[in-house]
BARO-604126 format. One record per residue: residue number from 1; residue in one letter; chain; x, y, z of N, C-alpha, C in turn. Coordinates in steps of 0.2 Angstrom, whole numbers, plus 5000, padded with zeros to 4 digits. Layout:
N
+-----+----+----+-------+--------+------+--------+---------+------+-------+--------+------+
:   i : aa : ch : neast : nnorth :  nup : caeast : canorth : caup : ceast : cnorth :  cup :
+-----+----+----+-------+--------+------+--------+---------+------+-------+--------+------+
: NUM :  a :  A :     X :      Y :    Z :      X :       Y :    Z :     X :      Y :    Z :
...
+-----+----+----+-------+--------+------+--------+---------+------+-------+--------+------+
END
This chain:
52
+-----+----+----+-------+--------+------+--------+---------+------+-------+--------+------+
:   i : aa : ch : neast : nnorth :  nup : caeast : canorth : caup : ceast : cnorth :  cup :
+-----+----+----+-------+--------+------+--------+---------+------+-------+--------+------+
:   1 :  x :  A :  4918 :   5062 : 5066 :   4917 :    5064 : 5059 :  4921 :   5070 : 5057 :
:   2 :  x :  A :  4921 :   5076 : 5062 :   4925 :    5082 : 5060 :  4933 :   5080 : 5060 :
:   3 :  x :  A :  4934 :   5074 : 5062 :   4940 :    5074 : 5063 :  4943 :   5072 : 5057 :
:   4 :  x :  A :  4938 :   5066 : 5053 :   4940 :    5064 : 5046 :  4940 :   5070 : 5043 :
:   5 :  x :  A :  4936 :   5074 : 5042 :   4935 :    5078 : 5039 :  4940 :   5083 : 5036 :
:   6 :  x :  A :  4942 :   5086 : 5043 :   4949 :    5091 : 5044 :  4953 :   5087 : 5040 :
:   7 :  x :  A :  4955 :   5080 : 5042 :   4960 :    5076 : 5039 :  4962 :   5077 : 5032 :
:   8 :  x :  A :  4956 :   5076 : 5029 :   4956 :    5077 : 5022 :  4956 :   5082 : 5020 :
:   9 :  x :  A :  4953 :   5089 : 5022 :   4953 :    5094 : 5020 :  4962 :   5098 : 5019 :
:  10 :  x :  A :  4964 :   5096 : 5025 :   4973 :    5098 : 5028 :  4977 :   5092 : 5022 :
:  11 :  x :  A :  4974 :   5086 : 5020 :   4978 :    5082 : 5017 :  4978 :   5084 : 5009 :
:  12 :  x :  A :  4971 :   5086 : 5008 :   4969 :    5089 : 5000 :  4977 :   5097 : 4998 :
:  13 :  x :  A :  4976 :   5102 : 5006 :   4979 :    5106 : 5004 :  4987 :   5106 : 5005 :
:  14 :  x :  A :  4990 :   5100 : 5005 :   4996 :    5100 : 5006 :  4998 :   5096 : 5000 :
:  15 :  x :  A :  4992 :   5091 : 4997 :   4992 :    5087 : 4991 :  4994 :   5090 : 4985 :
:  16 :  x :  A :  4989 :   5095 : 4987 :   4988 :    5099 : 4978 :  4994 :   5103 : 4977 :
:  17 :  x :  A :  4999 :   5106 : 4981 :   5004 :    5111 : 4975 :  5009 :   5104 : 4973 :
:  18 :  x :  A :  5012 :   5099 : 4978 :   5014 :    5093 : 4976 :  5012 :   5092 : 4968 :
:  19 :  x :  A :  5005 :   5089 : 4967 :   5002 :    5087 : 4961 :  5003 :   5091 : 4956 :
:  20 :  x :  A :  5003 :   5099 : 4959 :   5004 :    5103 : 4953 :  5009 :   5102 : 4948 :
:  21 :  x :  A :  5016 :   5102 : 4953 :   5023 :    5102 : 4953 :  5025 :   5096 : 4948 :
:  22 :  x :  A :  5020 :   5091 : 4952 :   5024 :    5084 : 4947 :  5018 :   5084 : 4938 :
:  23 :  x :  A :  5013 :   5087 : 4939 :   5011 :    5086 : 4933 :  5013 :   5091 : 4929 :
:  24 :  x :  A :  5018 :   5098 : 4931 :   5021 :    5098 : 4925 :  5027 :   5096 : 4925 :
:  25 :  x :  A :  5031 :   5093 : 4929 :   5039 :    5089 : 4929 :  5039 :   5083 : 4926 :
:  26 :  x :  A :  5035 :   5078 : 4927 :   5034 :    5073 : 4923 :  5028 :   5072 : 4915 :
:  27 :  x :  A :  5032 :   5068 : 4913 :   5026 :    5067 : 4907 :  5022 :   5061 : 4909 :
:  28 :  x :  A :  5016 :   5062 : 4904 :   5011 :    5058 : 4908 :  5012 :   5049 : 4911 :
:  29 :  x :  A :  5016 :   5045 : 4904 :   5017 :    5041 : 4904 :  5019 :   5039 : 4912 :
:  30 :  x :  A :  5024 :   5044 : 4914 :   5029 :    5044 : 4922 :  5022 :   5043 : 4925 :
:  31 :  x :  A :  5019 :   5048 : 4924 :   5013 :    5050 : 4931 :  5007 :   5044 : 4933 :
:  32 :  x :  A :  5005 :   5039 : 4925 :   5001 :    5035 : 4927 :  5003 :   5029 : 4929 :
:  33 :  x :  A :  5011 :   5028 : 4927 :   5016 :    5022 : 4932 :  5013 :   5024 : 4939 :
:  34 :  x :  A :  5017 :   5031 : 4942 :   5018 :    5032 : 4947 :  5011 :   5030 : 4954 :
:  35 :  x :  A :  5006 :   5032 : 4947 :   4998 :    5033 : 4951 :  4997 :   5023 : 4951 :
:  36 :  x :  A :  4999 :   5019 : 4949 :   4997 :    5014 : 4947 :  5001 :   5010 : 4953 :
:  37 :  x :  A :  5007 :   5012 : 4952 :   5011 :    5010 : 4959 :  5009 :   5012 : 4966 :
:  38 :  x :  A :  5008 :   5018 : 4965 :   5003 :    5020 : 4972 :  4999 :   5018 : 4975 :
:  39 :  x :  A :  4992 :   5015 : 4970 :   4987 :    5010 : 4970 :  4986 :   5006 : 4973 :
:  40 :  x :  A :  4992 :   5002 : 4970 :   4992 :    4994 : 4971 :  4997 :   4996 : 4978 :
:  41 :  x :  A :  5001 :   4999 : 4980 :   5003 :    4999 : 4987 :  4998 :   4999 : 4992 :
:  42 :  x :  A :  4994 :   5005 : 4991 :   4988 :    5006 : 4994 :  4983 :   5000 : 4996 :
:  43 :  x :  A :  4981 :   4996 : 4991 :   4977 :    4991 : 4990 :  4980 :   4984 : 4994 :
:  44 :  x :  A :  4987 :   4983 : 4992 :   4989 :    4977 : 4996 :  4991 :   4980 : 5004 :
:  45 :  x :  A :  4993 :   4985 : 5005 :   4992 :    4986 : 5012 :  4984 :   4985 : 5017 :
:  46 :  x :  A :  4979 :   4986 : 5010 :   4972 :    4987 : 5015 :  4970 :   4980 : 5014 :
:  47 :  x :  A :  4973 :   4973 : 5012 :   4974 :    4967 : 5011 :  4978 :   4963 : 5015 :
:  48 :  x :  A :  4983 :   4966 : 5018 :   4987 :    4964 : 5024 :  4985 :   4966 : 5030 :
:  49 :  x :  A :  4981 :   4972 : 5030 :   4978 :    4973 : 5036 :  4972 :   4969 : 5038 :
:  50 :  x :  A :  4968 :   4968 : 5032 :   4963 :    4961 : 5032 :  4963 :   4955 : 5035 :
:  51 :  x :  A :  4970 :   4954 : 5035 :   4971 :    4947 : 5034 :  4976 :   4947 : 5040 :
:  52 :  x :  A :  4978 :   4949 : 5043 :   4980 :    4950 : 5050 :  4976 :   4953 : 5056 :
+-----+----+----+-------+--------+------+--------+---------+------+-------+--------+------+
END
């Protein structure tokens, strides 16, 4: 449990100056493609992984 934990806390603060950077460089249109494409990567890999 501490281990997820860390994980995310160390992944939270590497994420956020990232997020900062891209949500004032792109406009929003760009950002919710971006986030959308993300998703669905995310989503069909935890579906490959199911199914294998």
């Amino acid at each position: 449990m501490a281990g997820a934990t860390l994980g995310l806390l160390i992944g939270g603060l590497l994420a956020a100056p990232i997020g900062a950077w891209a949500a004032k460089h792109f406009n929003p249109k760009v950002r919710v493609v971006l986030v959308g494409i993300v998703l669905t990567l995310t989503s069909l890999y935890g579906v490959y992984r199911a199914w294998s």
